[in-house]
C-alpha positions as CSV (number, residue, x, y, z in Angstrom):
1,X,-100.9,-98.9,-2.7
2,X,-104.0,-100.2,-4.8
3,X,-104.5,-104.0,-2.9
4,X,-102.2,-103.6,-0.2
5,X,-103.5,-104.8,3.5
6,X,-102.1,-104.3,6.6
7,X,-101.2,-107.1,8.4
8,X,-103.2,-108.3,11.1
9,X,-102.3,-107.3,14.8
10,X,-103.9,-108.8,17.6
11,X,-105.4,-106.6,20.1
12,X,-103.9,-107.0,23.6
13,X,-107.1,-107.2,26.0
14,X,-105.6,-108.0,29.3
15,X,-102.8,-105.6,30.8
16,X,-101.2,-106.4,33.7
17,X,-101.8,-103.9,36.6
18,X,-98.5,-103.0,37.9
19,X,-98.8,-104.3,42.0
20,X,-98.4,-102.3,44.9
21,X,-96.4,-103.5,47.8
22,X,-98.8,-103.7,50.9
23,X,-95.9,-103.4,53.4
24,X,-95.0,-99.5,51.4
25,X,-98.8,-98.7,51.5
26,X,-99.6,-99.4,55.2
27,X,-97.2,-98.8,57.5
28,X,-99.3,-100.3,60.1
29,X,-98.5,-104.1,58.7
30,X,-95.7,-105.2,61.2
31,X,-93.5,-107.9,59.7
32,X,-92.1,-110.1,62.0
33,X,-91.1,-113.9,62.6
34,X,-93.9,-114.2,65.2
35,X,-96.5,-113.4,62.5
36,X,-97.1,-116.5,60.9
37,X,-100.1,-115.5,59.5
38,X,-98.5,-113.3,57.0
39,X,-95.9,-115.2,56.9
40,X,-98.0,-118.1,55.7
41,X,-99.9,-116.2,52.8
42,X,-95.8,-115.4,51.2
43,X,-94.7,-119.1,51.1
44,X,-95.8,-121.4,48.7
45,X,-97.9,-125.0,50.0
46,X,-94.6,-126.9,49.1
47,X,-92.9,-124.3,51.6
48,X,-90.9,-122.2,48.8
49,X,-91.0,-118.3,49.5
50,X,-93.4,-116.6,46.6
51,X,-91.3,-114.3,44.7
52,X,-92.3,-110.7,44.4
53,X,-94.1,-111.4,40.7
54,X,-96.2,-113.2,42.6
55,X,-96.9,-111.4,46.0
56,X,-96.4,-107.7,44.7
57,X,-93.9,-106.5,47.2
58,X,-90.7,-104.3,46.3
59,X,-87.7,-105.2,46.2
60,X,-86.7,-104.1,50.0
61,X,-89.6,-105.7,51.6
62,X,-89.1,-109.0,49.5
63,X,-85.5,-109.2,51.0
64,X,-87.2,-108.3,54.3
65,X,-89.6,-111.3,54.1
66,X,-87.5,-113.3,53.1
67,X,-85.5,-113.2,56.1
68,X,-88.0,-113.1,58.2
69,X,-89.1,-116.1,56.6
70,X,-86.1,-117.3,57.6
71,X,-85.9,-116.8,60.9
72,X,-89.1,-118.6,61.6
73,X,-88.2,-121.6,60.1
74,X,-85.3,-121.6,62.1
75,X,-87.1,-121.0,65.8
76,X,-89.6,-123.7,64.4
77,X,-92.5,-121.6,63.8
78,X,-92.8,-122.2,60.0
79,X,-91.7,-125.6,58.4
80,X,-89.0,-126.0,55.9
81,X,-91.1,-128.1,53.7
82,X,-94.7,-128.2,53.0
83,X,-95.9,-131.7,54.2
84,X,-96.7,-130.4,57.3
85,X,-99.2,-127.8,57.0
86,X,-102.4,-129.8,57.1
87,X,-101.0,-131.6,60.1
88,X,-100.1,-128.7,62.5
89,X,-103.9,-127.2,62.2
């Protein structure tokens, strides 16, 4: 058609790159309650656990670190909350 434009459509420049979960890729990771140093880097600094959007794990390893979560914060190695992170270091 004489005139006729197509409408204009954005160009989407940034694509999200779908995450691998580190726990599939290396098997050497061990998750455990006594690792708080993983542990740590999967909770939020108000104490929330990341969910896998964020942290890039599958779906079995999320439920695993979740519980492991868990049962840290339950032996006392990890607090429930997150006003006590700068005061334990």
């Amino acid at each position: 058609m004489p005139g006729y434009k197509k409408p204009f459509r954005r160009q989407n420049r940034f694509f999200s790159r779908p995450k691998d979960c580190q726990f599939c890729t290396d098997k050497n990771v061990n998750l455990d309650y006594k690792n708080t140093d993983l542990l740590r880097r999967l909770i939020t600094e108000e104490g929330k656990i990341r969910p896998r959007r964020q942290t890039g794990t599958c779906a079995r390893h999320q439920r695993a670190v979740a519980g492991e979560i868990k049962r840290a914060r339950h032996v006392a190695l990890l607090p429930y909350t997150g006003q006590y992170w700068e005061e334990g270091r």
